[in-house]
Backbone as a printed PyTorch tensor [residue, N CA C, xyz], in Angstrom:
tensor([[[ 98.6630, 117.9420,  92.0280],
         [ 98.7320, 116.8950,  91.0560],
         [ 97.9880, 117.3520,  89.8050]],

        [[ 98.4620, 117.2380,  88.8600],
         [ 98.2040, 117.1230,  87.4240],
         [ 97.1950, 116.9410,  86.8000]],

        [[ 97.0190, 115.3560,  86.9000],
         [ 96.5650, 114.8950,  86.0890],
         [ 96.7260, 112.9930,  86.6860]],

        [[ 95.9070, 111.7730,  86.0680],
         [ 95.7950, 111.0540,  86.1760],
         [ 97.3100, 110.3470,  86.5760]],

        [[ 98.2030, 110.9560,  85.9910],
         [ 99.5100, 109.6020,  86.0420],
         [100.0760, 110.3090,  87.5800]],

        [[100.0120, 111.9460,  87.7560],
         [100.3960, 112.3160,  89.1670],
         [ 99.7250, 111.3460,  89.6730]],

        [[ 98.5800, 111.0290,  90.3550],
         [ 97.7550, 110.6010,  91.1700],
         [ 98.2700, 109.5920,  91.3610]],

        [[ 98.3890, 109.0320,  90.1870],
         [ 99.3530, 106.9700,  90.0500],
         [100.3360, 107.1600,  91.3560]],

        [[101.2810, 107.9100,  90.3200],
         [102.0240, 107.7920,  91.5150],
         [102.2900, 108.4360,  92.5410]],

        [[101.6290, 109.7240,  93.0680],
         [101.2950, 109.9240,  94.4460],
         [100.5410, 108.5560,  95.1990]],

        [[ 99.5270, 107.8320,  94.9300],
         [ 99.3420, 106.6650,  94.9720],
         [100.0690, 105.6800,  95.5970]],

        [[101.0990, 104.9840,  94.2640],
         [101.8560, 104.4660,  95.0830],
         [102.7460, 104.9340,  96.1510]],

        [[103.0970, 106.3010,  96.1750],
         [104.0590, 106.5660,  96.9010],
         [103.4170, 106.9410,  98.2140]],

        [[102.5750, 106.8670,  98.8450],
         [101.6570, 107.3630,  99.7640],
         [101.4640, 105.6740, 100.4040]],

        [[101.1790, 104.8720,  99.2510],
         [100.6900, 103.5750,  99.4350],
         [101.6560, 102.3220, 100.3320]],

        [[103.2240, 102.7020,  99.2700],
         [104.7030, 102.1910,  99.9460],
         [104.4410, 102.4600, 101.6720]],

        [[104.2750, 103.6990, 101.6920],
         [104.5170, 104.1100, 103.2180],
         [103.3730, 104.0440, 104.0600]],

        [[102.2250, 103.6930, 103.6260],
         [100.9700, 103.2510, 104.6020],
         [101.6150, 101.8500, 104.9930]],

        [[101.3750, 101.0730, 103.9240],
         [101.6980,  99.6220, 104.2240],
         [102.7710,  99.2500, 104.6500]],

        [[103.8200,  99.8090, 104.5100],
         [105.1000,  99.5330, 105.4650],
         [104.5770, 100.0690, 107.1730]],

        [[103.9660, 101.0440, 107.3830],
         [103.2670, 101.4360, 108.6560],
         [102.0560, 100.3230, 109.0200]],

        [[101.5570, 100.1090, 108.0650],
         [100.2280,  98.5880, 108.1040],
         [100.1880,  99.0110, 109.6030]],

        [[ 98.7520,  99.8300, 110.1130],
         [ 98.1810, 100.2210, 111.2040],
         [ 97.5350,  98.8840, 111.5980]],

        [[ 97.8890,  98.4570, 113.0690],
         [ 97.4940,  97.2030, 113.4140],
         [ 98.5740,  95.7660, 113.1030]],

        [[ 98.8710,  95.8820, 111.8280],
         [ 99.6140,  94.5500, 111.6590],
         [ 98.8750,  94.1460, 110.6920]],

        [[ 97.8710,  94.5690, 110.0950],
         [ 96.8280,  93.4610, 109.0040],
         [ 97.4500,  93.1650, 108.2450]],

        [[ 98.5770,  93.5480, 107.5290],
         [ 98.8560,  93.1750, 106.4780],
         [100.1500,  92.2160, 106.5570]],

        [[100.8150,  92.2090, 107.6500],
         [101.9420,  91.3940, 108.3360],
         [100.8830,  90.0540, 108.7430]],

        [[ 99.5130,  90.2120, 109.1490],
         [ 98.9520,  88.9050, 110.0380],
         [ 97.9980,  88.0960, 108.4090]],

        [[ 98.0180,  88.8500, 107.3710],
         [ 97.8080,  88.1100, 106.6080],
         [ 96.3640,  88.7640, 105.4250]],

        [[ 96.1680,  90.0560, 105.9150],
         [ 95.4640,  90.2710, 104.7410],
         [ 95.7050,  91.1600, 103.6040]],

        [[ 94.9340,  91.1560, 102.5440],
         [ 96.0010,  91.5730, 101.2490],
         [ 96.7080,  92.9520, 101.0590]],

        [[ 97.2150,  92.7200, 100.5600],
         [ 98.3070,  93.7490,  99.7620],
         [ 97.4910,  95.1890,  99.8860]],

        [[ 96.0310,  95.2030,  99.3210],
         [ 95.3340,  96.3500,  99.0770],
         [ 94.1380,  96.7820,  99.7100]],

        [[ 94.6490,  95.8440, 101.3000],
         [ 93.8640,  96.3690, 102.2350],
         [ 93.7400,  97.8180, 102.6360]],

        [[ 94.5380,  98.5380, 102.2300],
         [ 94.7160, 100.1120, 102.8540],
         [ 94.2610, 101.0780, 101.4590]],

        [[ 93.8190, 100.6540, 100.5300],
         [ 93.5230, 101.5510,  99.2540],
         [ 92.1370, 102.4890,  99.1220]],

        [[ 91.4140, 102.0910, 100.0350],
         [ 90.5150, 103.4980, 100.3550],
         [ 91.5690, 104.4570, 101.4590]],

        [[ 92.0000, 103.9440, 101.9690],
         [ 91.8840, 104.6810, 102.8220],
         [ 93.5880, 105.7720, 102.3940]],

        [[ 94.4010, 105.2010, 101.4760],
         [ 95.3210, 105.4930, 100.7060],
         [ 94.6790, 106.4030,  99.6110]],

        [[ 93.9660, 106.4700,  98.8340],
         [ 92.9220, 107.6040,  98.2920],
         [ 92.7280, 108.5950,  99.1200]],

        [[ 91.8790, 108.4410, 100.6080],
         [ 92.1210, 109.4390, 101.0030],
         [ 92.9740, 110.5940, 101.4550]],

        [[ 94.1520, 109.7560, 101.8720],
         [ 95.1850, 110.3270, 102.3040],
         [ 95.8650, 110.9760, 101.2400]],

        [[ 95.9210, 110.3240,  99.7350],
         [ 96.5390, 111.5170,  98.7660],
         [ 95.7530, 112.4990,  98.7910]],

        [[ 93.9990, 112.5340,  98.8590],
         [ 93.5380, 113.7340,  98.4850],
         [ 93.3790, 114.8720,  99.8970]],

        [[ 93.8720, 114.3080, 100.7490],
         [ 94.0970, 115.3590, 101.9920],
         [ 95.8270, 115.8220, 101.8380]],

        [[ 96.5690, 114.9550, 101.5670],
         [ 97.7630, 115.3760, 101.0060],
         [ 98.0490, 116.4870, 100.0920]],

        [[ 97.3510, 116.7550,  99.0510],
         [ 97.0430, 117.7150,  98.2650],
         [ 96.2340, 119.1490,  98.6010]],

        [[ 95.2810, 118.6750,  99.9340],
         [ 95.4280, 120.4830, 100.7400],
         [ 95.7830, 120.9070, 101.7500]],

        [[ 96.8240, 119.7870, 102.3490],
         [ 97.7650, 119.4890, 103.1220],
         [ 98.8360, 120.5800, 103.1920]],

        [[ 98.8960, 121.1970, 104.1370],
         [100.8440, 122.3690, 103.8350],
         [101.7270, 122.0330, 104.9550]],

        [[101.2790, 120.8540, 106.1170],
         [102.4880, 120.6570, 106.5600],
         [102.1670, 118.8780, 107.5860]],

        [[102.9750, 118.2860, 107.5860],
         [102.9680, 117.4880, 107.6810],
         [102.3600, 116.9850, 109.3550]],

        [[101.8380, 117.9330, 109.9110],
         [100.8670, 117.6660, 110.9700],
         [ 99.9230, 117.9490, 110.8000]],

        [[ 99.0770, 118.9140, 109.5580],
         [ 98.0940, 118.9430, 108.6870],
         [ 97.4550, 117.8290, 108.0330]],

        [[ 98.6300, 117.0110, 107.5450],
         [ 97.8770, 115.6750, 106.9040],
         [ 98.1190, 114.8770, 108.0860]],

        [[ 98.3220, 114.3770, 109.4870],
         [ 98.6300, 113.7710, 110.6910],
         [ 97.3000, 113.6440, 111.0270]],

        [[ 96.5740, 115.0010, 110.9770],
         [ 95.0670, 115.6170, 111.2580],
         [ 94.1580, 114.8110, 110.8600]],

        [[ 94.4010, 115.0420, 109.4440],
         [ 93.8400, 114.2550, 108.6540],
         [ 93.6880, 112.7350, 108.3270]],

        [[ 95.0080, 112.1070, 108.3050],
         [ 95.2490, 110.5130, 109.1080],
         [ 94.7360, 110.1050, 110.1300]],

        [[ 94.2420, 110.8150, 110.8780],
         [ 94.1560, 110.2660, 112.1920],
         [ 92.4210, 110.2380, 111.9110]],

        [[ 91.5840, 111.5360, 111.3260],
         [ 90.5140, 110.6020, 111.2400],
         [ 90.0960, 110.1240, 110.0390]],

        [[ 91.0260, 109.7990, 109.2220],
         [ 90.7770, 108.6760, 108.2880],
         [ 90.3650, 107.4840, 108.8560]],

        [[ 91.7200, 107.2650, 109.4140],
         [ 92.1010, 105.8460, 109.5600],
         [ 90.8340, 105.3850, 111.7240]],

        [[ 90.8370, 106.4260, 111.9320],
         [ 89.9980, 105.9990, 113.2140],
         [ 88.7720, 105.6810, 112.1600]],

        [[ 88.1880, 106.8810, 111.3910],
         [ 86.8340, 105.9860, 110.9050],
         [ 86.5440, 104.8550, 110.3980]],

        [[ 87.9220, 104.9360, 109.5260],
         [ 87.7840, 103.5180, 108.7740],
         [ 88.2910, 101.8100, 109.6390]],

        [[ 89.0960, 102.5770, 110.5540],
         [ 89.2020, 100.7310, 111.5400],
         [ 88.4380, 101.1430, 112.3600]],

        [[ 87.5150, 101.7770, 113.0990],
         [ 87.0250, 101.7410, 114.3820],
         [ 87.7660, 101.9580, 115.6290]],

        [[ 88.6690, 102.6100, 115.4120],
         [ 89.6460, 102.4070, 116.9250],
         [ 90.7250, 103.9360, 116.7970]],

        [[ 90.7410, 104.4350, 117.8250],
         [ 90.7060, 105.8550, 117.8130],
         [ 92.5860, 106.2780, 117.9510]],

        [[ 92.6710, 106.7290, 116.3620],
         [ 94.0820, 107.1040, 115.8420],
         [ 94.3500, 108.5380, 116.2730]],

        [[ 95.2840, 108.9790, 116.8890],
         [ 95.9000, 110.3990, 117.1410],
         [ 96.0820, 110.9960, 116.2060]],

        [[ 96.6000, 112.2620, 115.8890],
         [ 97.6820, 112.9560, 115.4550],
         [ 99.3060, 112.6280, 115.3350]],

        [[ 99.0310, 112.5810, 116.6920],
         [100.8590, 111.7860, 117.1880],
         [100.8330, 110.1250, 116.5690]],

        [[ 99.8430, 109.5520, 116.4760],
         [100.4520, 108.1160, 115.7690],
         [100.4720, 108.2560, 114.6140]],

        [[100.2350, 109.3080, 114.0880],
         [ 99.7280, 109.3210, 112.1590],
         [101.2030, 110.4000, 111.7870]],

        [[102.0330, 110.9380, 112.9670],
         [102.8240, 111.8240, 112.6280],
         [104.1650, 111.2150, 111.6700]],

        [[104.4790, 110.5390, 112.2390],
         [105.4400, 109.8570, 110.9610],
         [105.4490, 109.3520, 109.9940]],

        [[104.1180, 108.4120, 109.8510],
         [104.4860, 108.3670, 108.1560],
         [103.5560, 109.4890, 107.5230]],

        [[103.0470, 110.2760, 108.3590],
         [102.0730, 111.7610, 107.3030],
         [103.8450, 112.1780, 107.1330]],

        [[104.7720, 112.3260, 107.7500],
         [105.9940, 113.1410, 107.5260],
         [106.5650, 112.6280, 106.3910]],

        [[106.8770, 111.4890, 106.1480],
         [107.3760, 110.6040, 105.1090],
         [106.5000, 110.4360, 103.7620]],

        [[105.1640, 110.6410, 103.7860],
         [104.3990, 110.8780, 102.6860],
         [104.9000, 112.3320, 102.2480]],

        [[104.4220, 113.3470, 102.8650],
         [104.8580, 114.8220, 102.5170],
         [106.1130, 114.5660, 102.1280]],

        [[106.9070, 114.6370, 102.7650],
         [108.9360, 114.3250, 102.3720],
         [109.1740, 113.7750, 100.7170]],

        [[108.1930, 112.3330, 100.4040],
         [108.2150, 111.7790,  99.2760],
         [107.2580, 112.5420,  98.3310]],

        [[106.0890, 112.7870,  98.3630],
         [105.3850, 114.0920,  97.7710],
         [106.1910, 115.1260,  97.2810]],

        [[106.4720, 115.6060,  98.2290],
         [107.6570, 116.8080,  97.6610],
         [108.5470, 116.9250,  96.6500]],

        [[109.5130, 115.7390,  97.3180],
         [110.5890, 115.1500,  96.5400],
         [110.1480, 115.0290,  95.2100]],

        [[108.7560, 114.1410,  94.4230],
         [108.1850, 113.9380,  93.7080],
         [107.8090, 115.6440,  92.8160]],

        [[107.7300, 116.4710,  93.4610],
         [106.8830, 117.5950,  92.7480],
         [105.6300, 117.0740,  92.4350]],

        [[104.7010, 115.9520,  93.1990],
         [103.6260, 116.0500,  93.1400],
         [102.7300, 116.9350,  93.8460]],

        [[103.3280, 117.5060,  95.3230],
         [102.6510, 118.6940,  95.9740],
         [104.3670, 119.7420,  95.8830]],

        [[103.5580, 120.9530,  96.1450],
         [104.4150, 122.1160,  96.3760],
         [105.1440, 121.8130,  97.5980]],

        [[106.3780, 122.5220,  97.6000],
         [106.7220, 122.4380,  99.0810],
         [106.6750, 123.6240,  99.7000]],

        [[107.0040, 123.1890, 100.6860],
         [106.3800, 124.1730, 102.0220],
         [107.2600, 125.6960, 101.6590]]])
């Protein structure tokens, strides 16, 4: 990424696909929109030294265990880390593989 407006929208586009995944349901059972935005920060900036999409899985998994308390795999973080990378790409916000 670039520069400030990459980030935007690596951002949102990282962000679309957390919250459609909404780990747990929080955001289906009622809390806000921008419940996942730390933890969506992190995931772009592991995205960015990320080279394959079980690399950032790695990385999802202990994001998101530290940040809810409850212990995330590899294998549960594997699909949407795949769909972030996929849209990343697509974007030319990261290199592809």
């Amino acid at each position: 990424m670039k520069d400030r407006r990459d980030y935007e929208e690596a951002f949102r586009l990282a962000g679309n696909v957390i919250r459609k995944w909404d780990p747990y349901n929080l955001i289906r059972e009622g809390a806000p929109e921008d419940e996942f935005d730390g933890e969506i920060a992190k995931v772009v900036a592991a995205a960015a030294r990320s080279h394959t999409p079980l690399d950032l899985a790695q990385s999802m998994s202990q994001i998101f265990t530290d940040s809810l308390g409850e212990k995330f795999t590899p294998d549960d973080c594997l699909y949407p880390a795949s769909k972030i990378m996929a849209r990343l790409r697509e974007s030319k916000l990261i290199a592809a593989a």
